[in-house]
Each structure stands twice: as C-alpha cells, then as structure tokens.
C-alpha positions as CSV (number, residue, x, y, z in Angstrom):
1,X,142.4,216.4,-65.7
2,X,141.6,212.9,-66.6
3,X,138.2,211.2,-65.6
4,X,137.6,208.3,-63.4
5,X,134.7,206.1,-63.0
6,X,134.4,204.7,-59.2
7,X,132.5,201.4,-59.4
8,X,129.8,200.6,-56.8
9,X,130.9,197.9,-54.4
10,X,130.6,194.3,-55.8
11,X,130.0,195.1,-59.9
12,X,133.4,194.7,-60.9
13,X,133.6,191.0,-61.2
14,X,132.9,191.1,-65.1
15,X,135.4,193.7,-65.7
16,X,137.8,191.4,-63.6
17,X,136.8,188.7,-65.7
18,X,137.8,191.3,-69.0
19,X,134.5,191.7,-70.1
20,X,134.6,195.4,-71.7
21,X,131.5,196.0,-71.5
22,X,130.2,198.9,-68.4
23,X,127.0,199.7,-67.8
24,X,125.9,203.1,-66.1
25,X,124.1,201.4,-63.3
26,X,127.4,200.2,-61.8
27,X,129.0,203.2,-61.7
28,X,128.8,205.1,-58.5
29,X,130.1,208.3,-58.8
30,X,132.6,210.5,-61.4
31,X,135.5,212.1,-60.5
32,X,137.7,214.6,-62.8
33,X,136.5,215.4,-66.8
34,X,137.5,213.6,-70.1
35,X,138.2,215.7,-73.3
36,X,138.6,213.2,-75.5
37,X,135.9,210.7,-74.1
38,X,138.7,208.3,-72.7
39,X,138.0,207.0,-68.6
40,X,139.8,205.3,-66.0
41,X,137.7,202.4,-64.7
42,X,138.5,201.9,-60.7
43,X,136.8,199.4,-58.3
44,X,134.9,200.8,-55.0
45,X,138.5,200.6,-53.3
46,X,139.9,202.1,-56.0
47,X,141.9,199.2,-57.6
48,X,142.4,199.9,-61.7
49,X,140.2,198.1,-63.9
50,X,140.9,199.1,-67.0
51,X,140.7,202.2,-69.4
52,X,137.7,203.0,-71.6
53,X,136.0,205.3,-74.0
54,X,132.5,206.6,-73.0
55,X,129.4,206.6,-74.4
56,X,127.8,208.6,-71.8
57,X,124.2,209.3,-73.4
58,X,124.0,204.9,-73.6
59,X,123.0,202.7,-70.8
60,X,126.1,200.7,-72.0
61,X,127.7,203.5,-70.7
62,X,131.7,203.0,-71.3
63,X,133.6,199.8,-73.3
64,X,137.5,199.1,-72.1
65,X,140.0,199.4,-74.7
66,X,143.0,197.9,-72.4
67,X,143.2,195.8,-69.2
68,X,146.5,197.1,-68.8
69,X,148.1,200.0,-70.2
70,X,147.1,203.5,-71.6
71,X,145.3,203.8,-74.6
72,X,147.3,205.4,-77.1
73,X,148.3,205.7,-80.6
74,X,150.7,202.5,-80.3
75,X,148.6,200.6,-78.5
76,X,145.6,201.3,-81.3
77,X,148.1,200.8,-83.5
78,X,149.4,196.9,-82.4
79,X,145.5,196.2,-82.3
80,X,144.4,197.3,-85.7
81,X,148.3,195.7,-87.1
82,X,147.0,192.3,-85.2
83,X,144.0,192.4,-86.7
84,X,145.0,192.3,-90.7
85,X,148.1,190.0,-89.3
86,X,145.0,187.6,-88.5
87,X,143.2,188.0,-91.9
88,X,146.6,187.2,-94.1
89,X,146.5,183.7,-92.2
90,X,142.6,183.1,-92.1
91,X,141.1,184.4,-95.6
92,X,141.2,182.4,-98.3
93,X,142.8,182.8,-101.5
94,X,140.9,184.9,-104.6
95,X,139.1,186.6,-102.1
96,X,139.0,190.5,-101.3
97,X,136.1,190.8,-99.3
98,X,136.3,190.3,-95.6
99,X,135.9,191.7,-92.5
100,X,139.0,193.3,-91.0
101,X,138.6,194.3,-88.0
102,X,135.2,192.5,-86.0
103,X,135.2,194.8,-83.2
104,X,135.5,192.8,-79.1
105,X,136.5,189.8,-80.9
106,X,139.3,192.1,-82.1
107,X,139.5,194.0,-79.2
108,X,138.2,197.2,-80.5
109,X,135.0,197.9,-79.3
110,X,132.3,199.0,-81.3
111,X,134.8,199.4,-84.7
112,X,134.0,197.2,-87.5
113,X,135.5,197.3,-90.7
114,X,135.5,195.4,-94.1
115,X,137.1,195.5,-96.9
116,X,135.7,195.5,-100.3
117,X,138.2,195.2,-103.4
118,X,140.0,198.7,-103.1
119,X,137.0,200.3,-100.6
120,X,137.4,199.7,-96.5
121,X,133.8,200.7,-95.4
122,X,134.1,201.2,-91.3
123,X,131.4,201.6,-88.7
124,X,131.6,203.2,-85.3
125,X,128.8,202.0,-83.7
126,X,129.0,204.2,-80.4
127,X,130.2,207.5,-79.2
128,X,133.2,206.1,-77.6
129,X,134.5,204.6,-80.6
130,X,133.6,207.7,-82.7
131,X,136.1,209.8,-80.2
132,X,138.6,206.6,-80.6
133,X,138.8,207.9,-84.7
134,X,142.5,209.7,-84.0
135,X,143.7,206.7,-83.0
136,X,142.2,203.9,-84.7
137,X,142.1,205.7,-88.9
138,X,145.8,206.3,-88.6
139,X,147.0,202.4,-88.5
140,X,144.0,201.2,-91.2
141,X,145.4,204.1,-93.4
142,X,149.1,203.2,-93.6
143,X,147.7,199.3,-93.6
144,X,145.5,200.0,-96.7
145,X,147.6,202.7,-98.5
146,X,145.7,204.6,-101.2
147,X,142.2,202.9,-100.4
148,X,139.0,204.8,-99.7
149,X,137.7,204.5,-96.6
150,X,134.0,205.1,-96.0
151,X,132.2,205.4,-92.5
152,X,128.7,204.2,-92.6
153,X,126.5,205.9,-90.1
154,X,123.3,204.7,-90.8
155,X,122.6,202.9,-87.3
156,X,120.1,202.5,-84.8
157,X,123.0,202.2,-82.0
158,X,124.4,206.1,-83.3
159,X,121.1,207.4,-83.8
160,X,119.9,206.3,-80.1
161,X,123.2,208.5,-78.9
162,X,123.0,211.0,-80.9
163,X,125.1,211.0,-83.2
164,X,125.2,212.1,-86.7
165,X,123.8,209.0,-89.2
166,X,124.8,210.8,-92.4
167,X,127.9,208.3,-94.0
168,X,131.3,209.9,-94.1
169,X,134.1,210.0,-96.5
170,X,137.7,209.5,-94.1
171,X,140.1,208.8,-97.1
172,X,140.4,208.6,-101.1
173,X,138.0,209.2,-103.2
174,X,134.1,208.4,-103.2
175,X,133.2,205.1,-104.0
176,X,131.1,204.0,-107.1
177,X,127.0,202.8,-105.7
178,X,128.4,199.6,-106.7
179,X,131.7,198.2,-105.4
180,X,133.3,195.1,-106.9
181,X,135.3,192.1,-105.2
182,X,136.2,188.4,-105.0
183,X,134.8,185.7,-102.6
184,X,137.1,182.4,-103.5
185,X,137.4,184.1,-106.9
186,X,133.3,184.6,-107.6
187,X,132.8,188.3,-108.7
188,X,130.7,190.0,-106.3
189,X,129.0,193.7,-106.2
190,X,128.6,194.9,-102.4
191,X,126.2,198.3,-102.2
192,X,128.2,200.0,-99.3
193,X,125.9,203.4,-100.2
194,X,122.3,201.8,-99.8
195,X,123.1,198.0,-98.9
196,X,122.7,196.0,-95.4
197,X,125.3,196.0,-93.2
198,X,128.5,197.7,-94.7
199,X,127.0,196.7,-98.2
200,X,127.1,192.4,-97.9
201,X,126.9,189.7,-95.7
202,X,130.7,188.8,-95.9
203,X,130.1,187.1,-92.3
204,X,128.3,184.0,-94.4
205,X,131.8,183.2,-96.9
206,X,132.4,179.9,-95.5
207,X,128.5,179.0,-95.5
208,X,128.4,180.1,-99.4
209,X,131.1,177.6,-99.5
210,X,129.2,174.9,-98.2
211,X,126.4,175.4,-101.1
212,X,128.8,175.5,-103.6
213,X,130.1,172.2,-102.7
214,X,126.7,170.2,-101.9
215,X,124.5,172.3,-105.5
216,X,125.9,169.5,-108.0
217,X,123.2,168.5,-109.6
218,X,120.8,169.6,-106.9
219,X,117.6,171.6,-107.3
220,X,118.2,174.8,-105.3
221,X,116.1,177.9,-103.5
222,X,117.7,180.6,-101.8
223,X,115.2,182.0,-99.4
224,X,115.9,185.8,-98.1
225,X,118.2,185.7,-101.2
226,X,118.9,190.0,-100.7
227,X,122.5,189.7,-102.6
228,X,121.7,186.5,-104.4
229,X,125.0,185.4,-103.6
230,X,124.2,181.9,-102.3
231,X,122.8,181.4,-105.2
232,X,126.0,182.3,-107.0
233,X,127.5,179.8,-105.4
234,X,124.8,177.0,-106.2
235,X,125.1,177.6,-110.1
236,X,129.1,177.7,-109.4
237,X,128.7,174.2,-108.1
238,X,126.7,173.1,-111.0
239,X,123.5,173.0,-109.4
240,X,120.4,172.2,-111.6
241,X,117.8,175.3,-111.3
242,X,117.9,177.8,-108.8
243,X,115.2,179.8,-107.7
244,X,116.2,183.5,-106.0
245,X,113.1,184.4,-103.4
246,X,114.0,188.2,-101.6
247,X,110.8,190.6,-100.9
248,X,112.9,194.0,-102.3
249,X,113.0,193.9,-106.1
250,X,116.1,196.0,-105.5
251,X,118.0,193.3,-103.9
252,X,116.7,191.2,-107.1
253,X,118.4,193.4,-109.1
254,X,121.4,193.3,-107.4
255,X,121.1,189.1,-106.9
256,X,121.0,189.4,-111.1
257,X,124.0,191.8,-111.8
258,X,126.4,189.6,-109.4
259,X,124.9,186.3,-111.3
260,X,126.0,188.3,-114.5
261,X,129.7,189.2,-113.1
262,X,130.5,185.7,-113.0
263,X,129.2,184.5,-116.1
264,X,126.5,182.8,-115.2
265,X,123.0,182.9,-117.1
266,X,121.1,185.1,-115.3
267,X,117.6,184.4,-117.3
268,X,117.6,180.6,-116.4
269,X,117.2,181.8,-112.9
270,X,113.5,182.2,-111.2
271,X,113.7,185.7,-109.0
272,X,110.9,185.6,-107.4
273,X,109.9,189.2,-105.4
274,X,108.2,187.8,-102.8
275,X,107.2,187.8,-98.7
276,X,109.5,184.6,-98.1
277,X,106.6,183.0,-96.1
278,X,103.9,183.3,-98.4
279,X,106.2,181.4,-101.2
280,X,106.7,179.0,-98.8
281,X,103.4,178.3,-98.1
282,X,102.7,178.6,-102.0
283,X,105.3,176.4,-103.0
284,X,104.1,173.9,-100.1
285,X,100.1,173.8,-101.4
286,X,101.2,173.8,-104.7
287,X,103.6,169.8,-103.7
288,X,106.9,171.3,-104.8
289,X,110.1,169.5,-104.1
290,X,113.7,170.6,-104.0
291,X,116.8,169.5,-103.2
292,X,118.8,172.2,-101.3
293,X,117.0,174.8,-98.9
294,X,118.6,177.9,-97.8
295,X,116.9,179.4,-95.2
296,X,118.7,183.0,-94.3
297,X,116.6,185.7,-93.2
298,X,117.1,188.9,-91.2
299,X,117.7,188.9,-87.2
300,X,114.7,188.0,-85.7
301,X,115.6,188.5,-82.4
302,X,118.0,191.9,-81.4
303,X,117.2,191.8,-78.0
304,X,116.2,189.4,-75.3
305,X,112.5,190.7,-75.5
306,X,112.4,189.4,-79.4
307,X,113.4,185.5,-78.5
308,X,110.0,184.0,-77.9
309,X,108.4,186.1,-81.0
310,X,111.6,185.3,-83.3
311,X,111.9,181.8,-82.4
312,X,108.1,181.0,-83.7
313,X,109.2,183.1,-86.9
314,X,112.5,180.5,-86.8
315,X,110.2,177.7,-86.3
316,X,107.4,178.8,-89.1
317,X,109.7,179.4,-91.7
318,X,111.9,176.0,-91.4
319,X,108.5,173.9,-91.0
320,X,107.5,174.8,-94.1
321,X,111.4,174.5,-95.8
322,X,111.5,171.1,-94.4
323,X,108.3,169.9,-96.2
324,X,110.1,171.2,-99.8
325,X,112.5,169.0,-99.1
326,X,112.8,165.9,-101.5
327,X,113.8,162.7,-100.2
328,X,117.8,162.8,-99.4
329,X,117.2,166.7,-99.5
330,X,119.3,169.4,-97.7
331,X,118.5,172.6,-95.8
332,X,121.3,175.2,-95.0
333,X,119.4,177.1,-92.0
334,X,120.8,180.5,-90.6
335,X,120.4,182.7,-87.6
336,X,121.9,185.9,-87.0
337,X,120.1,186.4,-83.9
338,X,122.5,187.1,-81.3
339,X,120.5,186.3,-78.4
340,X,119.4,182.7,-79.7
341,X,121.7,180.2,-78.7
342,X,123.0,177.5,-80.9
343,X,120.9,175.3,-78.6
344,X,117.8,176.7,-78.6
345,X,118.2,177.5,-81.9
346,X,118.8,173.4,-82.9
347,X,115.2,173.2,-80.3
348,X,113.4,175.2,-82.7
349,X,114.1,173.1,-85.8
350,X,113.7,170.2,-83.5
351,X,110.2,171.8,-83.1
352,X,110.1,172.6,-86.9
353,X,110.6,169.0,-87.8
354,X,108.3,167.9,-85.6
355,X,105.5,169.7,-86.9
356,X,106.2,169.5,-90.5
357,X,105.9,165.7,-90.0
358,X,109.4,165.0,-91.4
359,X,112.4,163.2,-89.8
360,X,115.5,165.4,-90.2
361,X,119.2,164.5,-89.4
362,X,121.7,167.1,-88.4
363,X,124.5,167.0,-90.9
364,X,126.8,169.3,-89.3
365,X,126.8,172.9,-87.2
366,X,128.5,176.2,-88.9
367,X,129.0,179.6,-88.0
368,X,130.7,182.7,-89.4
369,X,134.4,183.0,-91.1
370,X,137.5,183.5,-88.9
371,X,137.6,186.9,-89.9
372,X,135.2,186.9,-87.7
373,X,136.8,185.8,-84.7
374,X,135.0,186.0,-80.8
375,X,136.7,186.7,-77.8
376,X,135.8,183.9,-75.4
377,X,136.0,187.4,-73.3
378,X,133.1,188.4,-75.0
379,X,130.4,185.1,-75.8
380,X,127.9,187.4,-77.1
381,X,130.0,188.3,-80.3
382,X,129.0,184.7,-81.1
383,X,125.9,185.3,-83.2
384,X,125.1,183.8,-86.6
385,X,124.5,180.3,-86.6
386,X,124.2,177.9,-89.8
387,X,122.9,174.0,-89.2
388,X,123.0,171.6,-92.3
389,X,120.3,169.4,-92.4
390,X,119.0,166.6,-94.2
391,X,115.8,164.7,-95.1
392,X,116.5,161.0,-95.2
C-alpha cells in the first residue's frame, strides 16, 4: 500500500503554487505505508498535490518530485537527460567543471551533482533523495559512461537525519585526492576527498571570469582565497602582483599547485596564512593600496537567525577592503548567504562605504553560472551574490 499525506485545511497554497518544499507541521494525518520513501501529497479535501519522497526524521518533512504524474524511472530519467541538455548550451567552451545537476532549480530535490574532468561527485542532501538513488544513478550513468561517480556525505543536513556521513563510491574506480579539470581552459585541481563543497566552488566560474578580464595591469588580493583560483585568473589576465590571503595553510597549498598547473610562477605570489580580518586590518594600519579586492568568504548567514550577526561580519570585512582600495580601484564582493537578499546585501556595503569614509559606485550585480539555474518556483535557490564596485 502506498502512503498519503492529508494536508491540514488551508497549507496547501504553496504546494499549489509548486513550491516542493512540505513541512511536517502541515500535514494532518498519514494514511497507508511507503517502502521506498515515495508519498502522495493530498489537500484536506483530498485533491492531489503532487508526489514526494520523505524525509520523515526532518521538519522539512517531504520535497515533490512531480506536480503531475508518478515518479518513476522515466520520469527521473527526462529530468536528469534535461539537465546535461541544459549544460551543453550554457557551459562554456574548455571547460570540464560544472555543476550538472543544481537540485530544485533542476527539479530534483536535494540531488546535486558536478562534474570534474572524468569524476561526477553527487550529494544527496536528505533522506528522500537518498531513497530516490534507483532512480536518479541510472540516467547520470548511461549520460557519463565509464566515469566515477562519488557520493559525498559529509553534511550537516544527513547528519541531522541520520544518515550515514561516510562518502560512497556508486561507479568506476576511486578517485585520485586530487582531481584535475578545465575552467575556460585554466587547469584546475578540485579536492572532492577533503575539499568544500564537492571539492570547489564551480558556482563562482563566471565571477573568476570577471577578474580575469579587469587584473591587466592591476594590483590584486584574493581574500578567503581557499582554492586560489581567483587568483589564477588575475595572473591569467596579466595582473601585476597578487597576493593569496586564506586562514588554512592547506588551502594555500592547494591555491599553489593550481597556480603551478597553469604555468604561472607560483613564487612571485604572496600566500599569506592568515585570519582574513586581521590582514585587513594590518594591511589598513600599515596605508596599503591595491587595485582589485576580492572579497569571498564562507556563508555567514545559513539561517534566518545568522542575518543580523552575518551582515556586521559583511559590513566589517568590506569597510576595511574598501579603504585598500586605490583611487579608480575595484572590489569584487561575494555572498553565499542564502538568506541575505541581493538588497540587503547592496545596504550593507552601502553601510560599509559609509563608514570607511569612501564614495563607491556600483559597477554592475553578478550571481552564479547558468549551470546553476533557480526555479522561479523555488527563490530561495537564489543564493550567491557578487557586486562589482569601484572607488572613483
């Protein structure tokens, strides 16, 4: 017998709306079981609302995989075939890492993929999607033939269900610690085995981009550098002197050995290990100048408890970029804070300028890649946020 979720009267207006998103407080009663951790989503008259996979030890308690029809092997499969149909049109050309599959904006919940070189590294970042495996490997193994496909489990979101955090191997062979690919035909290293996210940041591409064109000539420092791979891009667009600033030496080490893959002389560069706020504020005393700022650091904010805290660490850190800007200088900063707002977000370094005493002009807004595409379904996919600024 199959299992249906009987909304309570008056919460399905978001599902109506195709949000996929269910929470356990709307849900007034269960009827029937679920095997395989699929659900029939009905209103409190009992009008069909979709089908979804369950995540029943999460407050976010289900996610709907169709608005319409079963979910089944073909249906998965037309997804995940829609999904790389997307990426042939959208990702540029020297370039083998991107992301693949960017879960509700590609209308699989919770299922993220990238791909690096020969090496697809997945996460299934709730029980549902975990029980959605037989129908969602399948497709991305006759899409990727003869790849190695690694399942990173190291989350907060599996660990808070219970589910196992140790990575998995689901295809080929086991990848090397370091795994190589192209980004507009820059050499880069992504450490799927110990690395952030799925190993880099592919969601910033078209950001790195935007350094590479502005570096000529230009003084730059890469703030939060982890990867290095702004920096990459500066010295690929001729800039002057580059300065790499990450606090894990680690990262450093990995910043230097993708500066090396390209060529690119890897002692001119200053790595500095280093609490990004206290070089800052050193660099500040100390009357430096430069001419391009990148200002990138971790997510701040994860939850709508963290906005006022992360906004004054937002605010701190670009007040104190903004004054190390020379005349006619640039700052490239970055949020990937999913509950700040492009607007508030474009407040705080309103904020920032104000107290760092410095006019600033607003160049132009970015965001991430369209390979990492949001479902206007689904705002809250829309998360990392990139303003160019200048100092006249």
């Amino acid at each position: 017998m199959s299992l249906t979720l009987i909304l309570r009267p008056g919460r399905e207006k978001a599902l109506r709306q195709r949000h996929p998103w269910l929470f356990a407080g709307a849900v007034a009663r269960r009827e029937g079981s679920s095997p395989d951790g699929s659900a029939e989503i009905r209103d409190s008259a009992g009008a069909f609302l979709g089908h979804a996979f369950l995540s029943p030890s999460s407050p976010l308690v289900a996610r709907v995989w169709s608005f319409g029809g079963e979910v089944d092997a073909p249906h998965v499969r037309r997804l995940v075939e829609d999904a790389v149909a997307l990426r042939r049109e959208v990702v540029p050309p020297g370039t083998t890492g991107y992301r693949v599959v960017h879960a509700e904006g590609d209308r699989l919940p919770g299922l993220i993929v990238d791909r690096y070189g020969d090496l697809l590294a997945v996460q299934a970042t709730t029980e549902g999607t975990e029980r959605a495996r037989p129908l969602w490997l399948p497709p991305l193994r006759a899409l990727f033939p003869g790849m190695a496909i690694v399942q990173k489990n190291s989350l907060p979101s599996r660990e808070g269900e219970g589910l196992s955090t140790r990575d998995e191997l689901l295809a080929g062979e086991a990848a090397p610690a370091r795994v190589p690919f192209l980004e507009r035909s820059l050499r880069f290293l992504a450490d799927v085995e110990k690395g952030q996210k799925t190993g880099f940041f592919l969601d910033q591409r078209e950001n790195r981009q935007l350094v590479r064109e502005r570096a000529g000539g230009r003084s730059v420092i890469n703030l939060f550098a982890y990867s290095g791979a702004f920096g990459v891009a500066a010295l690929a667009g001729g800039a002057s002197r580059l300065a790499q600033v990450d606090v894990s030496r680690p990262a450093l080490d990995l910043a230097r050995e993708n500066h090396e893959a390209n060529g690119q002389d890897a002692g001119a560069v200053e790595f500095v290990a280093a609490d990004a706020f206290e070089d800052l504020r050193r660099r500040v005393a100390g009357g430096e100048r430069w001419d391009l700022v990148v200002t990138d650091p971790p997510a701040f904010a994860k939850r709508k408890d963290d906005i006022d805290r992360a906004c004054r660490g937002y605010k701190d850190v670009n007040r104190l970029a903004m004054k190390l800007l020379a005349p006619g200088g640039l700052l490239l900063a970055c949020s990937c804070s999913g509950p700040i707002s492009s607007t508030l977000f474009q407040q705080v370094l309103f904020s920032a300028s104000l107290e760092a005493g410095t006019t600033v002009q607003l160049l132009s807004r970015h965001g991430a890649g369209a390979d990492h595409p949001v479902s206007l379904d689904v705002p809250e996919g829309e998360y990392l946020k990139a303003f160019l600024l200048r100092r006249p």
